[in-house]
VOTIGU-47690 format. One record per residue (C-alpha): y, z, x; residue in one letter. Coordinates in steps of 0.2 Angstrom, whole numbers, plus 5000, padded with zeros to 4 digits. Layout:
VOTIGU-47690
YZXA;...
END
This chain:
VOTIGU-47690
509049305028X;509049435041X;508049605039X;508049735048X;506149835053X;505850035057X;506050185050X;505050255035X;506150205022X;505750025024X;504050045023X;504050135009X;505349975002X;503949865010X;502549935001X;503549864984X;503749694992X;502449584985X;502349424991X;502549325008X;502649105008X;501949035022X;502548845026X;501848725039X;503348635045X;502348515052X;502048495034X;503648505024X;504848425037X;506248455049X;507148475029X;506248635026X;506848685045X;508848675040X;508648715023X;509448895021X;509648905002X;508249004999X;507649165007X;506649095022X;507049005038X;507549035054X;508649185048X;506949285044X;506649375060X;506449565065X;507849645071X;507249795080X;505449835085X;504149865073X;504150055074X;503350105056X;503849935046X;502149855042X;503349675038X;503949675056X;502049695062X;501649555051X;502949435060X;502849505075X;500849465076X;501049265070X;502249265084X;500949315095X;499749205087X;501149055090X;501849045073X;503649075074X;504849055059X;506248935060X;505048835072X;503248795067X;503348905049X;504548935037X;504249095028X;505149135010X;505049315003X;504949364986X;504849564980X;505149644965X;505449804969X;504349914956X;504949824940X;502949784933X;503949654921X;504349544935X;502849534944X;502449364932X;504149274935X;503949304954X;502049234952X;502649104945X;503949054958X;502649084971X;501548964964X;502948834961X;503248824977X;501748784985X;501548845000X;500248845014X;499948995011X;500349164999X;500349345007X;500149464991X;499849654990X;499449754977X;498249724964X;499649694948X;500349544958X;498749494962X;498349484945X;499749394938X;499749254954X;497749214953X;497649104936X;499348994943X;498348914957X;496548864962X;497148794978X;498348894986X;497449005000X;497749194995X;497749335007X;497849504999X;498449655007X;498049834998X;497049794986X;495849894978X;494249854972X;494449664974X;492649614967X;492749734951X;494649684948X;493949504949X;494949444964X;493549374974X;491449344968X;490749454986X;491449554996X;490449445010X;490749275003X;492249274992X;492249114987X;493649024979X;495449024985X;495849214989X;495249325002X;496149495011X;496049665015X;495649805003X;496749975007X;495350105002X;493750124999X;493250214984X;492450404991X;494050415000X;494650514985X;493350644989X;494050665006X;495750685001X;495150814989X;493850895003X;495550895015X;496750975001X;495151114999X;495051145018X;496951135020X;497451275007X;495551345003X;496551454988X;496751284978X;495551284961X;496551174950X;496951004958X;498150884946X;497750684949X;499750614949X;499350414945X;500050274931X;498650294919X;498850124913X;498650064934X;496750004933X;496749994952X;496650164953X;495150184941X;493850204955X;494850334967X;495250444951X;493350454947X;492850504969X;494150654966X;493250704948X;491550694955X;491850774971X;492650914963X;491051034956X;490451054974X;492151114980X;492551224966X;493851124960X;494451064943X;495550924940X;496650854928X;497350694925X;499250704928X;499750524920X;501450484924X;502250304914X;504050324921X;505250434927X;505450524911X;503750584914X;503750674930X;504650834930X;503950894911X;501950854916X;502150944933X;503151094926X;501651084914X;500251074928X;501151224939X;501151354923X;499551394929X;499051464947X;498251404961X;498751224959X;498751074969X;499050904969X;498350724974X;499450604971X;498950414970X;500250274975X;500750144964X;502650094959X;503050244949X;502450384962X;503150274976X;504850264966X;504950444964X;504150504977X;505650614982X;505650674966X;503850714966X;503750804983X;505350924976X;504550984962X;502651004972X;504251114982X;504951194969X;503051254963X;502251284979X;500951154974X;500151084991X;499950904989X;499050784998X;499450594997X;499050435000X;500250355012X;501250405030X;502850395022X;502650535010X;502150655022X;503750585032X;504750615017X;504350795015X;502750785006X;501250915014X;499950805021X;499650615019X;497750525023X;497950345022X;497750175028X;498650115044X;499549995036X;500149925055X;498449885057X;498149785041X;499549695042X;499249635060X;497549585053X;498149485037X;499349385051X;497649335059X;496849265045X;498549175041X;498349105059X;496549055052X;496948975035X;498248875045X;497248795060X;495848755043X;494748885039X;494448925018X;494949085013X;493349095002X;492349095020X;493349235028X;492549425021X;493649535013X;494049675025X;493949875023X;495149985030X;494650015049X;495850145055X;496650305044X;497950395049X;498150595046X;499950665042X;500450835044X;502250915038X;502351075045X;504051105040X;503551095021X;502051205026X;503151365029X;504251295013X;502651315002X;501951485014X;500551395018X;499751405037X;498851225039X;497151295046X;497151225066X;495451115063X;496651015052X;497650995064X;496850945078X;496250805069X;498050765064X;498750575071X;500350645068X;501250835064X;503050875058X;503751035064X;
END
């Protein structure tokens, strides 16, 4: 299979890819090395330069580490989309297949992959919460078979609501945009509620199930003046993000979000993880889990590097002037 890497819109279909197979072929044969009936061999390869595509990253860095696909690994795909229902027929492909290795992200594949195999070396990529959500026993020594990289800590959602307060300092109503039924996003909801009182603020809960639910509770939120929004990522807001960012439009609700590609997108501001980074970082641990290290002995990583987004362009759209010590601390602006 041949993909193709840049550009925002593949990240943002990357971030709905969930799992990556690592094979040895020093351990599954020459066979594996032809074998092109699956998604994997030595037609998985970046076609352009890594540019924003956090998959390309990820290949790019076991090639620098020597591990090239088609040569000395076979890597095999597997995604589905945002569809929550397949999650457990993909997990239980993944662990079928017994690989050397399983690349997973998100805490709902997670989830489903963890009781299908004791033995398969896990690495997680944005995961929330990975001691609470029962992923690993420490954060130190996760013991175990899984070990990975966490994409937030938890008084990050004070920040992006201190950031949406400094940004439009007229905002006193802040809606919480999330999949109440997501409990990954349990301990960011609560950093945005108690952060609120000392700026002012007051929140609501926003809980969006599908599509059906975007446009009516946002119509709802924006009845009442002085609005703003935080909107957490998970498949539904990353599905309809383009939907979400007309209606904050439409409303003249400034929003801040969690990933680049929303700002990129149109959305007002994003404050996130560099998912490059991350990425780059999982491919060193797979290097490690290769030449023999146990998952359970390599700590589970915080985010080292955040990356601020601003979209002037929808700043004039919604009226707003973005204060200049905002922007200064900006990685990136749109005008």
């Amino acid at each position: 299979m041949l993909l193709s890497c840049g550009g925002d819109n593949e990240a943002a279909r990357f971030y709905q890819s969930y799992c990556w197979l690592i094979t040895s072929l020093a351990a599954c044969g020459a066979r594996a090395a032809n074998d092109t009936t699956s998604d994997s061999g030595a037609g998985l390869r970046a076609r352009r330069s890594a540019g924003s595509d956090p998959f390309c990253a990820f290949v790019e860095k076991l090639a620098r580490l020597g591990w090239n696909d088609g040569r000395n690994i076979r890597l095999d795909v597997r995604w589905a989309g945002a569809d929550m229902a397949r999650y457990k027929v993909v997990a239980a492909e993944v662990a079928a297949a017994s690989p050397d290795v399983v690349v997973a992200m998100t805490n709902p594949f997670v989830t489903q992959l963890q009781p299908l195999t004791k033995t398969i070396p896990i690495v997680f990529t944005q995961v929330s919460d990975s001691v609470g959500a029962g992923f690993v026993s420490s954060i130190t020594h996760p013991g175990g078979n899984i070990t990975g990289f966490e994409n937030f800590l938890g008084d990050i959602g004070g920040k992006w609501l201190g950031l949406l307060k400094e940004a439009v300092p007229t905002v006193t109503r802040v809606g919480i945009v999330l999949d109440p039924d997501n409990s990954s996003l349990a301990t960011l909801r609560k950093a945005i509620e108690m952060a609120a009182p000392k700026l002012g603020v007051e929140t609501a809960i926003l809980g969006i199930h599908s599509t059906a639910d975007i446009a009516d509770t946002i119509n709802t939120f924006a009845q009442q003046p002085n609005g703003g929004l935080i909107v957490l990522a998970n498949p539904v807001t990353i599905r309809n993000r383009d939907l979400i960012i007309m209606l904050a439009a439409r409303h003249r609700l400034p929003a801040v979000y969690m990933l680049r590609y929303f700002a990129t997108s149109g959305g007002l501001i994003a404050y996130g993880i560099d998912q490059l980074e991350q990425w780059r970082a999982a491919a060193e641990y797979v290097d490690r889990i290769l030449k023999g290290e146990k998952p359970g002995d390599l700590p589970v990583q915080a985010p080292t590097k955040y990356e601020l987004v601003v979209n002037l362009k929808t700043a004039k759209v919604l009226g707003l002037t973005i204060p200049p010590a905002v922007l200064a601390r900006a990685d990136e602006v749109i005008e």
